[in-house]
C-alpha positions as CSV (number, residue, x, y, z in Angstrom):
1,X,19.4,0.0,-7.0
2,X,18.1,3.3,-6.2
3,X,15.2,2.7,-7.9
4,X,14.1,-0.3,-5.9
5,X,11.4,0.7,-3.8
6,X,10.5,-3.0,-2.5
7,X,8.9,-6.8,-2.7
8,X,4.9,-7.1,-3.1
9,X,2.3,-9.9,-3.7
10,X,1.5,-7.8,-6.6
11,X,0.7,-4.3,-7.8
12,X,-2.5,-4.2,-5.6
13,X,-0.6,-4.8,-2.4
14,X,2.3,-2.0,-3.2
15,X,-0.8,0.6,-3.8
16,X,-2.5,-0.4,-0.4
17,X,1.0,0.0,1.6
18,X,1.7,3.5,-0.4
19,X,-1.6,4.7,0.8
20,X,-1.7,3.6,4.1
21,X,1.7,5.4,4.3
22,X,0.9,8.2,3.1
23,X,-3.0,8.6,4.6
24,X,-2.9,7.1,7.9
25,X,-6.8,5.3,7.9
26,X,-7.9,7.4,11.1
27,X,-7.3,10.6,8.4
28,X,-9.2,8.7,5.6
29,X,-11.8,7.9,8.4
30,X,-14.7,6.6,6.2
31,X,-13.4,7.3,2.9
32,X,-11.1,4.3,3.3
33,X,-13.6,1.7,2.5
34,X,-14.3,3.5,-0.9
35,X,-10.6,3.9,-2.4
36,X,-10.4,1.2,-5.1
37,X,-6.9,-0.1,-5.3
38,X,-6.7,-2.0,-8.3
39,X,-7.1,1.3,-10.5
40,X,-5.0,3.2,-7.9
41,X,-2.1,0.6,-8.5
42,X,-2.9,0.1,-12.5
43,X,-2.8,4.3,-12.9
44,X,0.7,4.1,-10.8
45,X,2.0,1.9,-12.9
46,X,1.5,3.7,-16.3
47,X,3.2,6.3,-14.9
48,X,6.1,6.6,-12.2
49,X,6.7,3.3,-11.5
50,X,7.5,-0.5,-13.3
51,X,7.6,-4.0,-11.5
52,X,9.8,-7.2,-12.8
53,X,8.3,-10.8,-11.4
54,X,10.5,-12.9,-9.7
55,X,11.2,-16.4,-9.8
56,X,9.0,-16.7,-7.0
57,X,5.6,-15.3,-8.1
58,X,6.4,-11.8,-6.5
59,X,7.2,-8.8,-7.8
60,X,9.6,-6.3,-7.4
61,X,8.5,-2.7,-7.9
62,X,10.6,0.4,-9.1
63,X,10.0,3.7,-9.2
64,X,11.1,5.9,-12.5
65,X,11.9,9.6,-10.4
């Protein structure tokens, strides 16, 4: 259970949500609309954190630290 971080639509959305929480979009300012997100969430997945689907279609992601 510590290693739970959350539920997400998929590994797209969790990398979306980690950046906006991390970068506020007013700090990004334009840069924002470049950031691609499916290789942000594909490299965060190799390393430092893992995702199991549930029954539902979502999944749940983990984090390894």
């Amino acid at each position: 259970q510590d290693c739970y971080i959350g539920e997400y639509e998929d590994e797209e959305s969790f990398a979306v949500e980690l950046i906006s929480e991390q970068y506020p979009k007013e700090d990004l300012g334009p840069l924002a609309d470049y950031i691609d997100y499916e290789r942000y969430a594909r490299d965060l997945f190799f390393d430092g954190y893992w995702n199991e689907r549930s029954s539902n279609g979502t999944i749940y992601v983990f984090s390894d630290r």
